[in-house]
C-alpha positions in Angstrom: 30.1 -43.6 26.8 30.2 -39.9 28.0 26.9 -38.6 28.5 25.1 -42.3 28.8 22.7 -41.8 31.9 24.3 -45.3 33.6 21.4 -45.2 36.3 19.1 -48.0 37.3 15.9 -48.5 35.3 12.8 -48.8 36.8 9.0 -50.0 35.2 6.8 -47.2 34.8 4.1 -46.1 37.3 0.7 -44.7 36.5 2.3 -41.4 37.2 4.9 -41.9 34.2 2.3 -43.5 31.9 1.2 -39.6 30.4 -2.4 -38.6 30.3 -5.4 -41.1 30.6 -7.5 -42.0 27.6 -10.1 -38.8 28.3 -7.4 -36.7 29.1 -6.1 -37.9 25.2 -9.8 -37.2 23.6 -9.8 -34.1 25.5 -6.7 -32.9 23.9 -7.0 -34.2 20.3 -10.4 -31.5 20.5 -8.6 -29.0 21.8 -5.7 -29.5 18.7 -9.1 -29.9 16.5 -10.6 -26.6 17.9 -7.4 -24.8 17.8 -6.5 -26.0 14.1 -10.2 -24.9 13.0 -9.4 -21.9 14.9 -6.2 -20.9 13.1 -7.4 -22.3 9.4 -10.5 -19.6 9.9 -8.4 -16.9 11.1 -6.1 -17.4 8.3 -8.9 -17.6 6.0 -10.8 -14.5 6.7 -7.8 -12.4 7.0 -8.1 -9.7 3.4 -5.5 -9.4 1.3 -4.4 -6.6 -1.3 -1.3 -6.2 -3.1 0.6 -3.3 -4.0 2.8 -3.0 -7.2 5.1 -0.5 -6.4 8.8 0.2 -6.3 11.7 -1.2 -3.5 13.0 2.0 -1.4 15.9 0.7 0.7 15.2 3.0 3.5 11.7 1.9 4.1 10.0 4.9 4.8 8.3 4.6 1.0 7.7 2.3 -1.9 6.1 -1.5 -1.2 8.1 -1.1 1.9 5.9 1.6 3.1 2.7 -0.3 1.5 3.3 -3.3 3.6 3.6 -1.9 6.6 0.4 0.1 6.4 -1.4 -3.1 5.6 0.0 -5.0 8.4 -0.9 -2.1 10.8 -4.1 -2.5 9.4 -5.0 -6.2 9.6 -4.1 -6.7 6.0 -1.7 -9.8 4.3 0.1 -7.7 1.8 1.6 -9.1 -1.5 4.5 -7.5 -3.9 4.8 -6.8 -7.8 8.6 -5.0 -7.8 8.5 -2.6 -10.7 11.9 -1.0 -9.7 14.9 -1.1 -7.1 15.7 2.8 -5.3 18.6 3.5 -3.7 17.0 6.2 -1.3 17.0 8.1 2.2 14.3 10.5 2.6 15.2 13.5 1.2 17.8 12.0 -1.6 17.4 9.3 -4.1 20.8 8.1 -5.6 19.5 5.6 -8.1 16.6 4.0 -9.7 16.4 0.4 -11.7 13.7 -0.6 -13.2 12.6 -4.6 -13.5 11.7 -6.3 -16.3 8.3 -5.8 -17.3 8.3 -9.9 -18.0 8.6 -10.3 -14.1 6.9 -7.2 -13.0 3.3 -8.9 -15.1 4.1 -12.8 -13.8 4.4 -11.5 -10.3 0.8 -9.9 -10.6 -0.6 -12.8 -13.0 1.2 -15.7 -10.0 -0.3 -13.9 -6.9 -4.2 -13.2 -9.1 -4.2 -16.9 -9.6 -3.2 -18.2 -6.4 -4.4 -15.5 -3.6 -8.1 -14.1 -2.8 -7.4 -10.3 -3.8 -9.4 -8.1 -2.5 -7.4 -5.1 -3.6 -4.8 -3.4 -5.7 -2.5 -0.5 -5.8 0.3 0.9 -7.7 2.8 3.4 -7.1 6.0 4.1 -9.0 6.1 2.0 -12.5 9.0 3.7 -14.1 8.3 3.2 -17.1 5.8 3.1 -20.5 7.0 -1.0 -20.6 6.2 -1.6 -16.9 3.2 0.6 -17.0 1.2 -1.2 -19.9 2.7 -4.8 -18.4 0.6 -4.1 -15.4 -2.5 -2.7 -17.1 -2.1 -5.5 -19.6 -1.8 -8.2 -16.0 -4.6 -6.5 -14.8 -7.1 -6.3 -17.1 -6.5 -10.0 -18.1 -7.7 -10.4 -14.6 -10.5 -8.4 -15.2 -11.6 -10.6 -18.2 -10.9 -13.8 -16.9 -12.1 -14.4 -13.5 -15.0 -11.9 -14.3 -15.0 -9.5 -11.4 -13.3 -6.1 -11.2 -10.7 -6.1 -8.3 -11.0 -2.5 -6.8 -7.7 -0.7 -7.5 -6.4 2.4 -6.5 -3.3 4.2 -8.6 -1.4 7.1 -7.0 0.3 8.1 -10.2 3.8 8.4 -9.0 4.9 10.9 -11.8 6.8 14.1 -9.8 9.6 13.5 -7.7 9.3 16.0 -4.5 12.1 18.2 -5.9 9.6 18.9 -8.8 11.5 16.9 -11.2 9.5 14.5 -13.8 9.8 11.1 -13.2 8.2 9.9 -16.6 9.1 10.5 -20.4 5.4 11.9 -21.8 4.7 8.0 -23.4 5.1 6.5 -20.1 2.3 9.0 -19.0 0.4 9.1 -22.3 0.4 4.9 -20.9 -0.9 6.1 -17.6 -3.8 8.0 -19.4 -5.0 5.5 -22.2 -4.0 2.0 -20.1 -4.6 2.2 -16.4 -6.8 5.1 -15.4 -10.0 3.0 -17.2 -9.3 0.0 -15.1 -9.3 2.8 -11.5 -11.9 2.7 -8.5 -9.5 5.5 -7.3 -6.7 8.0 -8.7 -4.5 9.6 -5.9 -2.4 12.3 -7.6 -0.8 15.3 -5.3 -1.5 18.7 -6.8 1.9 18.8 -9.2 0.1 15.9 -10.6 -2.8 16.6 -11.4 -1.4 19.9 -12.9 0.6 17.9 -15.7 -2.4 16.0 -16.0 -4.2 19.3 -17.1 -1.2 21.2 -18.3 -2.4 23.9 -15.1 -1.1 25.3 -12.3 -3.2 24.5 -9.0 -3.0 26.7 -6.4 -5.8 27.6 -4.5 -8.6 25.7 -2.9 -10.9 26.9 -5.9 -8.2 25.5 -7.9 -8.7 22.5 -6.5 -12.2 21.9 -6.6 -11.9 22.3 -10.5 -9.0 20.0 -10.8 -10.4 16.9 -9.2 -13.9 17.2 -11.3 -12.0 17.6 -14.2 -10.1 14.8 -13.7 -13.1 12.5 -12.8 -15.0 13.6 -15.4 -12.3 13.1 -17.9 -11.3 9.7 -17.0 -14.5 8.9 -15.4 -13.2 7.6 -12.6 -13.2 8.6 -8.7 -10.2 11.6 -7.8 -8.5 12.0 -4.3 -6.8 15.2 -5.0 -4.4 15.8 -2.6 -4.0 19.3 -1.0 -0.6 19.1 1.0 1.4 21.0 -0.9 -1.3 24.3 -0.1 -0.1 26.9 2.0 -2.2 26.6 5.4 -2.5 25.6 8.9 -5.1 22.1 7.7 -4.1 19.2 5.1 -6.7 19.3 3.1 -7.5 16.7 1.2 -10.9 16.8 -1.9 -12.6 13.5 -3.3 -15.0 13.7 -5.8 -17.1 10.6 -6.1 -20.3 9.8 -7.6 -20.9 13.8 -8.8 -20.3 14.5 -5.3 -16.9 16.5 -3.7 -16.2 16.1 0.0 -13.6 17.3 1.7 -10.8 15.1 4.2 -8.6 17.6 6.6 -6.0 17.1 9.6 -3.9 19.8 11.3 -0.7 20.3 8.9 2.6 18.8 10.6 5.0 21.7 9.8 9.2 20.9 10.1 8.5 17.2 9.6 11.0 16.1 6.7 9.8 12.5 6.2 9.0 10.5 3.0 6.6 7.9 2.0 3.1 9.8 2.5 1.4 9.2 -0.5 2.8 5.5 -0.4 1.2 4.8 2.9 -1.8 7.3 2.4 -3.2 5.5 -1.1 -2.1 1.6 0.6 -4.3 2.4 3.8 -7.5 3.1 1.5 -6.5 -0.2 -0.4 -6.6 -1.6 3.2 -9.7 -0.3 3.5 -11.1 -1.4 0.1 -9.8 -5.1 0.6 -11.3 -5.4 4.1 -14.8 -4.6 2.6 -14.9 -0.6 3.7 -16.7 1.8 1.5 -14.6 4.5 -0.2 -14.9 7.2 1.8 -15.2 5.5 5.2 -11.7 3.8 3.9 -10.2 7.6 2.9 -11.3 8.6 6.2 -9.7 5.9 8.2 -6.8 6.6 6.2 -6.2 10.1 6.6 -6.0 9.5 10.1 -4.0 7.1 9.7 -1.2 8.8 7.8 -1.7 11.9 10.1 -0.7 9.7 13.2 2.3 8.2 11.3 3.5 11.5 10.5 2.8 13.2 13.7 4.9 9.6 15.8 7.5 9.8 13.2 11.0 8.1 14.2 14.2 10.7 14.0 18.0 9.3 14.0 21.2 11.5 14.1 24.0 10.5 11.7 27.6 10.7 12.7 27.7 13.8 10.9 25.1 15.1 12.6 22.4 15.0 9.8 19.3 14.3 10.8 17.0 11.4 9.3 13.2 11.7 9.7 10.9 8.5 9.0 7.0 7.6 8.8 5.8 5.2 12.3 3.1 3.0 10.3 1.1 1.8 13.7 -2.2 2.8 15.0 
C-alpha cells in the first residue's frame, strides 16, 4: 500500500520504552499542579457584564465594553439591547432586540456566572429599559446581595439629537436609577435630566448634587464637553464632590468614550476597587486610549479615528 513504512521491525529498547515509573509520578504532579493552577486562575479571574448595544465598528457599544474589561483583567459578559450600524462620526441605523431576550440574557448569565458587576449603556427603548430593571432587581431580591451597577444613561446622540421618547426616560428615572452604585451622564444629560443648561464649572458642581440628591445615588458628571485646556470630570459621593482631570485631547474625532470610560470603573468595581480609586484608574485609562488612538484613510480619503483599549 502507498505510504505503508515496509521497513524491518525491531523489539523495543529501554531507550524506546518512554519515561521510567518516577519520571511518570513526576509528570502526573506536574499535570496535577498545572490543572490546580489553571482551575484557580480561572476561578479568581472577576467578571462584570455590560448590557449595552452592538456598534459594528467597535470603537463603542459592548464592543467597546469588552475590550476595556479584557485590557483590564476582566471576563466580560453581553446582554444585546440593540444592533447599530455605525462608524464614528455617523450612525446609519439602529434595531432594537426584544426585550424577552434582552431580560433572559441578564437572568441566564445572573444564574450561572459569579458577577461582580454591571453596566448599561444604550437601551433603546421604555420596553428594554424596564426588562433590564425588572432582570435586575429580581436579582437583587433573590440571591439577596446588591450587584454594584453603574448606568451611563445613553440618552443624547453627539449631534445633540435625543435618542429616547420622554417614557423611555421617565423609565430611566422611576426604574433603574434606584437600583445605581453610579450614574455617568455627560453634561447634555444631565441637563435634560434637570430641564437646564450646564455650562460652567459652577454649573457643574450644582448639577451633580442635584442629581445625587434627587435620586440618591452617586453622580459622575462628566465635563468633556467644557471649553478648556483639562477634562474635567466631578463625582459627588457620600456628600462629598471631588474632582477627576486629564489634559483635553483636542482634533481627536473618535467614538466610544463614555462606553469604555463607565466599563473601566465597572472593571474596577468587579475586581473589588473602591469607587473612586476605580474612577481614577479609569480616567487614565480612557485618556491613554484616546491619546494611542488608531487612524485609517479611506479610498476616498476620509479619515477614520478609533479608541486603542490597552494599558
Amino acid at each position: 500500500m502507498i505510504g505503508c513504512d515496509r521497513s524491518p521491525r525491531r523489539s523495543p529498547s529501554k531507550a524506546d520504552a518512554g519515561v521510567s515509573r518516577s519520571e511518570c509520578a513526576n509528570l502526573g504532579t506536574n499535570a496535577q499542579r498545572s490543572t490546580s493552577n489553571a482551575q484557580h486562575s480561572t476561578e479568581s479571574i472577576p467578571v462584570a457584564l455590560t448590557i449595552a448595544g452592538s456598534d459594528s465598528s467597535a470603537g463603542a457599544g459592548i464592543q467597546a465594553d469588552l475590550k476595556t474589561f479584557s485590557a483590564l483583567g476582566v471576563y466580560g459578559l453581553t446582554a444585546v439591547t440593540c444592533i447599530v450600524a455605525e462608524i464614528p462620526g455617523k450612525v446609519s441605523r439602529v434595531e432594537p432586540v426584544n426585550a424577552r431576550i434582552v431580560r433572559e440574557q441578564i437572568e441566564v448569565l445572573v444564574r450561572n456566572f459569579p458577577i461582580g458587576a454591571i453596566k448599561t449603556g444604550l437601551l433603546c427603548s421604555t420596553a428594554i429599559i424596564s426588562a433590564v430593571a425588572e432582570a435586575i432587581g429580581k436579582t437583587y431580591r433573590t440571591r439577596g446581595r446588591h450587584i454594584p451597577l453603574v448606568i451611563d444613561p445613553v440618552m443624547i446622540a453627539t449631534s445633540g439629537d435625543r435618542l429616547l421618547e420622554p417614557p423611555a426616560i421617565d423609565a430611566y428615572k422611576n426604574q433603574l436609577f434606584p437600583l445605581a452604585t453610579l450614574i455617568t451622564p455627560n453634561l447634555d444629560e444631565a441637563g435634560l435630566l434637570l430641564e437646564t443648561k450646564i455650562k460652567t464649572r459652577t454649573a457643574m458642581e450644582k448639577a451633580a448634587k442635584a442629581l445625587a440628591n434627587q435620586y440618591c445615588v452617586s453622580i459622575l458628571l462628566k465635563g468633556g464637553h467644557l471649553q478648556g485646556d483639562e477634562a474635567t470630570d466631578l463625582l459627588f459621593h457620600k456628600g462629598k464632590l471631588r474632582t477627576f482631570s486629564a489634559p483635553f485631547a483636542r482634533g481627536v474625532a473618535t467614538h466610544g468614550t463614555g462606553c469604555t470610560y463607565s466599563a473601566a470603573i465597572t472593571a474596577g468595581l468587579a475586581s473589588g476597587l473602591s469607587l473612586e480609586h476605580a474612577i481614577q484608574r479609569s480616567k487614565k485609562f480612557v485618556t491613554q486610549s484616546i491619546a494611542r488612538h488608531f487612524r485609517w484613510s479611506s479610498k476616498r480619503g476620509k479619515v477614520v479615528e478609533a479608541l486603542r483599549h490597552s494599558i
